[in-house]
N, C-alpha and C positions, 0 to 999 in steps of 0.2 A: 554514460554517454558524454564524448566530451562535446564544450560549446563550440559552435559552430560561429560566431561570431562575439568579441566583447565590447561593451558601452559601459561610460561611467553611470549613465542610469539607466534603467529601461521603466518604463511606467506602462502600466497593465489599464487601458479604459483612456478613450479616449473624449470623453463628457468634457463639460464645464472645469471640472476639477484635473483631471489629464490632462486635457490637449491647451493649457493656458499655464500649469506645471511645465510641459515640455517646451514651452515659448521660452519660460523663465529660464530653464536649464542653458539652453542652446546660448542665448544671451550671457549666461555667464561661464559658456567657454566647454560646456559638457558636452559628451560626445551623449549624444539622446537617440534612445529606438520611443516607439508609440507602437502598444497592442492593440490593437479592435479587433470586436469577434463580429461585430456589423459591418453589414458593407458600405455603409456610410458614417463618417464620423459626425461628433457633437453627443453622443450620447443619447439617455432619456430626455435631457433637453430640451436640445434641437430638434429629436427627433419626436417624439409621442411626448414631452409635458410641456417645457413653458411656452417654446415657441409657437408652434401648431395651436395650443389651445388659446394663446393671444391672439392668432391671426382669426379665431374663431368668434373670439369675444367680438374682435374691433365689427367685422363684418358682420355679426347679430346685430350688434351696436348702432350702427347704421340702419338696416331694416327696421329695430324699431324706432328708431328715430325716424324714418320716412314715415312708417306708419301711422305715429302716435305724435312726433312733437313738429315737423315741417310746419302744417297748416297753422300752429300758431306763430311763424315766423313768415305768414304771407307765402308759401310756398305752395306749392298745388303737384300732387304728382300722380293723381288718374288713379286709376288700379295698379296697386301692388301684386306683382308675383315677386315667388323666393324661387331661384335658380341653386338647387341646392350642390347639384354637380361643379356649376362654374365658382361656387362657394370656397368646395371642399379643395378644385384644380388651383384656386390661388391660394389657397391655406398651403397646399403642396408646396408650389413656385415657391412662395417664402422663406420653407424648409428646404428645399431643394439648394438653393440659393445661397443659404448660411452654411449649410452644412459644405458645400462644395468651398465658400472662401475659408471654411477651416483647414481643410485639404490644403491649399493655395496657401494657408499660412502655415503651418507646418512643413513642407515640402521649401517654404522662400529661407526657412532657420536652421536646413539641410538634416531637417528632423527625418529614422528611417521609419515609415509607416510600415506596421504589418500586421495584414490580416490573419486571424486566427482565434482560438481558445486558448489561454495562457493557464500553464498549473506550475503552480513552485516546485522547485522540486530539490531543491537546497540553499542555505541563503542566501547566494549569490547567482541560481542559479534560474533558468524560466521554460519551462517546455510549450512550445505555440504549435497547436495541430492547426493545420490549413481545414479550411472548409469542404466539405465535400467529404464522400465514403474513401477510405482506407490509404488517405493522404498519412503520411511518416512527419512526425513531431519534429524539427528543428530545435537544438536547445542554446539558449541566448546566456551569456554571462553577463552579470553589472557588477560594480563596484556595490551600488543600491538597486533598491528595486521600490517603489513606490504605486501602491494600491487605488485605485481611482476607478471603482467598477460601480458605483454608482445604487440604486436600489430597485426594490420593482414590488408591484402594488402584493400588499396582504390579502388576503381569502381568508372566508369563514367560512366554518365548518354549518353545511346545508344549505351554503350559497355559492356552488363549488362555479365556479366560472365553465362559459360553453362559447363563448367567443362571442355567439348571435343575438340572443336575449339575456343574460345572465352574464354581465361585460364588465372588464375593468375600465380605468381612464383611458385606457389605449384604444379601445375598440370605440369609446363614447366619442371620441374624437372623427368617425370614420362611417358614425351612422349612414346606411340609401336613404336613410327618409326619417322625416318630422316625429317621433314616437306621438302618438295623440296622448298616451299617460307614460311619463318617465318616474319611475320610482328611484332613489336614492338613498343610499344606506352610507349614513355618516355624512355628518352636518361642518366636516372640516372644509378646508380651501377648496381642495380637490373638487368634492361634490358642489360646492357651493359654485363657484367658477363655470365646472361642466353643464350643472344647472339653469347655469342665468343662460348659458350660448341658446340652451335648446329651450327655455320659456320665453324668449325673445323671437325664437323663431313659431311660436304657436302651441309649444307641448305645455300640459297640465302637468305642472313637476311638484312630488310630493317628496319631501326631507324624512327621513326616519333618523333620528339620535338618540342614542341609549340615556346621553345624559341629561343634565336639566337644560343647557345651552347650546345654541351653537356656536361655532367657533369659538370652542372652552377657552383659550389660550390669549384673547384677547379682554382689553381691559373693560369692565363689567358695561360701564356705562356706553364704549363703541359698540360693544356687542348686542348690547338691547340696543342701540337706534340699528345697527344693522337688520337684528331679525324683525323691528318694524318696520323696515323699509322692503325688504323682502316678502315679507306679508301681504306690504300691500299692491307689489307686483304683481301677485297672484301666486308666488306661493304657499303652500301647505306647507307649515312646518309640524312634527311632530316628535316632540321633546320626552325624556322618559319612557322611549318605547323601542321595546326590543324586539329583536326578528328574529323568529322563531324558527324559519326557515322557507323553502321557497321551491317550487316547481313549473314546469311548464308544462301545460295542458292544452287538448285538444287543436281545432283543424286551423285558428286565429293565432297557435304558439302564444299564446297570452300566457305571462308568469304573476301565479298563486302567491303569495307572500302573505306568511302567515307573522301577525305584532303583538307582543303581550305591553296592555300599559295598568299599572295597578291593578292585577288578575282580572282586567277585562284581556279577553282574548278575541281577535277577529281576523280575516282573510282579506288583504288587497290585492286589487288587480292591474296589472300595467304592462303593456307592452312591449317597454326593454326595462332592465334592473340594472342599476349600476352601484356595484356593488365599492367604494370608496372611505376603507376605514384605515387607511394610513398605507405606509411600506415598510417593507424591512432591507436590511443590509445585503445585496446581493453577492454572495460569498459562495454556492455552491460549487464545487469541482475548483475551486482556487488551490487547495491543499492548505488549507490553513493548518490542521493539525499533525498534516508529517510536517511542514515545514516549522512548528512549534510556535507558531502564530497564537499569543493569548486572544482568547474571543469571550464576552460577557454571554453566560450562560443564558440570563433570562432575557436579553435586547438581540442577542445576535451581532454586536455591533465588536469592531475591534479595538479591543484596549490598546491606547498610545499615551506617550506624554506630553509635556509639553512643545518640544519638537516635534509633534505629531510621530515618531520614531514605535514600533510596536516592541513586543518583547521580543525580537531579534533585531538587536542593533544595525542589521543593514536593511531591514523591509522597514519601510516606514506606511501607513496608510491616511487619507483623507476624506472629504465629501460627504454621504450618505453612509459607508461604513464607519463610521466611528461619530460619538456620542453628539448631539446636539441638532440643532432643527436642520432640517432637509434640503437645502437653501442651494440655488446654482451659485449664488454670490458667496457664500459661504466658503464650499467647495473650492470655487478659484479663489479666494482669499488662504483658503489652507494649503491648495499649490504650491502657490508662490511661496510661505513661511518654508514649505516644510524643504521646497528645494534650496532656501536660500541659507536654512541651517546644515545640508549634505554642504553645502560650498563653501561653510565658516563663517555664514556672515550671520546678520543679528536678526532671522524671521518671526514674528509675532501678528497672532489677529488676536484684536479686542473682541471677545463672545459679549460683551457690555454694550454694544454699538450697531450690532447685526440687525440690518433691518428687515421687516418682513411687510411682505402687499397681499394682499387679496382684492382681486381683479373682479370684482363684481361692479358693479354702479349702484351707486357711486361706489369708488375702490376704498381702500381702508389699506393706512400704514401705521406701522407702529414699530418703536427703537423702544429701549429701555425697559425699565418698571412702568408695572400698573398701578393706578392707587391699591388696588387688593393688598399686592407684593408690599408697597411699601406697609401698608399695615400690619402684615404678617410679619415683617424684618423692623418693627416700633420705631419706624426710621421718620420722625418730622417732616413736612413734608407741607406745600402748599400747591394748589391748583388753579388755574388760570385759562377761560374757555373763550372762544367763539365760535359765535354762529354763522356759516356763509350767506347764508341770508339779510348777514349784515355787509358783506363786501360786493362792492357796485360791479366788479366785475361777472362776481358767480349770478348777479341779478340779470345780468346782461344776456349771458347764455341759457338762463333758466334753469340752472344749474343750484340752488340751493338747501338740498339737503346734505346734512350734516355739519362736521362742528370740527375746531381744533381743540387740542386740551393738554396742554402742559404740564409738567409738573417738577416744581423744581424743591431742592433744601429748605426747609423753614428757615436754618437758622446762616447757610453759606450760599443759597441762593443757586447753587447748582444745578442745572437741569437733570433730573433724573429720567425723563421718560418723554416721551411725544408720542400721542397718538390721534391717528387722523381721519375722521370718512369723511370724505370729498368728493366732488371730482377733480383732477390733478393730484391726488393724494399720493400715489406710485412718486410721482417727481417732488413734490415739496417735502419730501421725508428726506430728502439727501441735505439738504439743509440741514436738518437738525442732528442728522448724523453727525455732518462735520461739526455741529458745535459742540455737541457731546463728546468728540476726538479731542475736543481744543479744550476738553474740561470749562465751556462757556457756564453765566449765568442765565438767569431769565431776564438780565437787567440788559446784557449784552445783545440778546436778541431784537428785546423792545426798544436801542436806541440805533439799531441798527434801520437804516431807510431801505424802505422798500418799495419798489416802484407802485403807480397806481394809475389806472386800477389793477389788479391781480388780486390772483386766489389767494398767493403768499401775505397780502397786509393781514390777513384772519391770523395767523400763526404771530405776527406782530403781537395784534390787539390783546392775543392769549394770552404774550409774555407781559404786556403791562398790567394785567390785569392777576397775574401772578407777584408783581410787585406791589400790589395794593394789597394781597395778604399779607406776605413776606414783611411791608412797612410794620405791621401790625402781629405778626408773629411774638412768642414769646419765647 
């Protein structure tokens, strides 16, 4: 079939990772099409992860704050109700909102939007069915073609998802009503995140993790104040336990979930189940293997190189399909590289630098190595902590749990890692991004002024107090 119209790229998924590639493109001079098989752009993003479930946090966030901490700031506010409709109508507005000025910005960079299913159908080439029954495929040619489709939640097998009680992230977002018991499977961001919204709002939310921790992936000592602070929110965490599988019974729809923990075996009972144990690459129906697309047998994800470029020199992919954490910032950081290597010029993301948040309260950030890492890699290494309980600002708002904690070279004083729970932790991590970019010390930090009061002089005190090993290093 021949193409019906040609562009020097067309990019497939208009997410985080797409629609901020096709900005980059246009800018530098590319004639750019954008596929979306949604009717709205921004992707899992905007549409069902980061966005929606922030605007869910903040507004829990509030309610218990009226609830629980007002009265000790002299505040008085009568009886609390939760309006959960008018909740969920401006979580909408939010997404509604972003997702429309992405439209608006793509459409200003005279980028062509077009709706459809996109399937390769030879290197250069893209077949887009319109939505709707017995629509006729259109086929696009590019110079390149660039992969930006993003990922969608994993299932286990005897937790087969039902949309109503047995839910992924998407649906946990969209609850009528307060679960009185939310069960959670898998102790990552996801769960952890979707958890705080609805025990803030009055649900008894119980963790199930097969492994010994939650949020494995963080460094040892954030992740034990995390799961103690979580604890004592209220809730249940339960570590080393597996789910055995799960049904919905009787006239209440109440789901059966069956745990084994060290051959104890027992039956819990909960409301809604939300089932959150990672994503994978969404790839289906793309043609990756007529089109001779390498893909890793056991991740699903698609092998690329450094250029992000896959084994056909002209598809390149990004974001969620190809190797490394799951990140929207990531995603548009790999955009931009991978557009700006189709156009000859020098695109590079540092995976050294990538920072990652979990939105819980307090939030928790973290760039770099953990101490574990550095031990594992025999790499010298010195650390350097505070507590916000020592900064008169975090005293101020009542805000004192948790700690900063550094860690830089024993022996060249480099910062290798920052990790944060806070509150402000989402924002003060972009700081130590850029000094980790800038190849900073710990010494650079700590003589670096910091206003006061803020949350930021804690991350100071860290670095001097990283130099008081380091002085003493051998």
């Amino acid at each position: 079939m021949a193409a019906e119209e040609k562009y020097d790229l067309i990019i497939v998924g208009a997410g985080p990772g797409g629609y901020v590639a096709a900005v980059r493109a246009a800018q530098l001079g590319l004639k750019t099409a954008c596929i979306e098989k949604e009717s709205r752009l921004g992707g899992v993003c905007l549409n069902v992860g980061c966005i929606p479930s922030k605007a869910l946090l903040d507004s829990s966030e509030l309610f218990h704050l009226a609830a629980d901490t007002f009265a000790e700031h002299g505040i008085k506010t009568g009886k609390l109700e939760l309006d959960l409709p008018a909740m969920m109508a401006r979580k909408e507005k939010v997404v509604s909102e972003l997702t429309e000025n992405v439209r608006k910005l793509l459409e200003g960079h005279k980028i062509a939007l077009i709706q459809g299913t996109a399937r390769l159908q030879e290197p250069n080439e893209v077949a887009v069915t319109p939505p709707g029954k017995g629509k006729k495929a259109q086929v696009l040619e590019g110079d390149k073609i660039l992969l930006a489709t993003g990922s969608t939640p994993v299932s286990v097998p005897g937790l087969d998802f039902d949309g109503a009680h047995i839910v992924s992230s998407t649906e946990a977002l969209t609850l009528d009503a307060v679960p009185k018991r939310l069960g959670i499977v898998g102790g990552g961001y996801i769960g952890l995140e979707l958890g705080s919204v609805w025990r803030r709002l009055g649900a008894e939310v119980t963790v199930i993790e097969m492994l010994p921790k939650i949020a494995g992936l963080l460094d040892g000592q954030v992740g034990r104040q995390l799961d103690r602070i979580l604890r004592r929110q209220g809730f249940e965490i339960r570590t080393n336990t597996r789910v055995t599988g799960a049904e919905v019974k009787g006239k209440a729809k109440t789901v059966h979930v069956g745990v084994k923990t060290d051959d104890q075996e027992e039956t819990l009972k909960f409301d809604r189940l939300l089932v959150a144990v990672g994503r994978r690459p969404l790839t289906q129906g793309l043609g990756l293997k007529e089109a001779g697309v390498a893909v890793d047998e056991k991740t699903g994800q698609v092998k690329v190189d450094a250029a992000l470029r896959t084994s056909v020199p002209s598809i390149y992919a990004i974001g969620d399909l190809v190797a490394g954490p799951m990140l929207a910032h990531k995603a548009s950081a790999e955009g931009i590289a991978a557009v700006e290597h189709m156009a000859g010029r020098a695109g590079e993301v540092n995976y050294d630098t990538i920072p990652a948040v979990i939105y819980t309260a307090p939030e928790v950030a973290t760039v770099g190595l953990t101490e574990e890492q550095c031990k594992q890699r025999e790499i010298p290494y010195c650390v350097g902590s505070y507590p916000f309980s020592g900064a008169g600002r975090a005293r101020c708002m009542g805000q004192t749990d948790g700690f900063v904690k550094l860690i830089a070279h024993a022996k060249t004083d480099r910062i290798l890692g920052v990790h944060i729970i806070g509150a402000r932790a989402a924002d003060m991590i972009a700081e130590c991004v850029l000094a980790m970019e800038f190849a900073a010390c710990s010494e650079d930090l700590a003589r670096t002024v910091h206003g006061h009061p803020t949350f930021a002089e804690a991350l100071q005190e860290a670095a001097m107090a990283v130099r008081q090993c380091a002085i003493y290093a051998s």
